[in-house]
VEXDREN-2710 file (C-alpha; in Angstrom, 1 decimal):
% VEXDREN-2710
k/r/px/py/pz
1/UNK/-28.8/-25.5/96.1
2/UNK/-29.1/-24.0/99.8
3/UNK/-28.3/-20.5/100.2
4/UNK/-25.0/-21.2/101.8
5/UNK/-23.6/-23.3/99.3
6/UNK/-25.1/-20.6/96.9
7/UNK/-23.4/-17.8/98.9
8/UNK/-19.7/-20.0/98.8
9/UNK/-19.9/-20.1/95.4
10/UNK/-20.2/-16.7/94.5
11/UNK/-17.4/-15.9/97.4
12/UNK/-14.9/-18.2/96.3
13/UNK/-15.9/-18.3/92.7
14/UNK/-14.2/-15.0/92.4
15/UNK/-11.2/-16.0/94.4
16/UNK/-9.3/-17.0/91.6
17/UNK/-9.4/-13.8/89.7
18/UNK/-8.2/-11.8/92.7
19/UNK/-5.1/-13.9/93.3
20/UNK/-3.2/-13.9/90.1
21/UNK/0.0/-16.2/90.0
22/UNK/2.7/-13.1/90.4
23/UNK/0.8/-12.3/93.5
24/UNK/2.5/-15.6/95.2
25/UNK/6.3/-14.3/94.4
26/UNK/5.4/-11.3/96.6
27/UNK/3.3/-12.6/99.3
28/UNK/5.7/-15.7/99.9
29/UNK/9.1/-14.3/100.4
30/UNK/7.1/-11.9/102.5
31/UNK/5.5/-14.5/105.1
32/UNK/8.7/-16.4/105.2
33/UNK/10.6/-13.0/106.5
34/UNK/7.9/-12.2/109.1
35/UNK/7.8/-15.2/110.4
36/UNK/11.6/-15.3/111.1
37/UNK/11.7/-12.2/112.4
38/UNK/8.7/-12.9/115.0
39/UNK/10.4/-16.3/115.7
40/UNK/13.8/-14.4/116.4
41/UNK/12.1/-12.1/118.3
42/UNK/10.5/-14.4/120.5
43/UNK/13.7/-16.7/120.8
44/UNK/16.0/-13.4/121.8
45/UNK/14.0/-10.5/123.6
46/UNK/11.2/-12.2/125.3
47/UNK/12.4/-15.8/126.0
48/UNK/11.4/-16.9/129.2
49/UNK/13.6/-16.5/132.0
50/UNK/14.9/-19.9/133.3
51/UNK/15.6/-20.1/136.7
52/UNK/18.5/-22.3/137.7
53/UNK/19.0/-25.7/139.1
54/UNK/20.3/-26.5/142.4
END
């Protein structure tokens, strides 16, 4: 086994413990909000202006 495959294993091998399954109901509805609000944000107070057509 090389060392980074080694190294991987121990990093990821504990990943599952520190993620339990109730940690998803919080962290989900939380992205989902940020993102619209970042998306609104961008779509209402910094949209580009547009110049107009002749």
């Amino acid at each position: 086994m090389s060392f980074t495959t080694y190294y991987m294993h121990l990093i990821f091998g504990n990943l599952p413990s520190l993620l339990s399954p109730d940690l998803i109901l919080y962290i989900l509805p939380i992205l989902s909000f940020s993102i619209l609000f970042f998306s609104f944000k961008i779509m209402f107070y910094k949209a580009p202006k547009l110049r107009k057509a002749k």
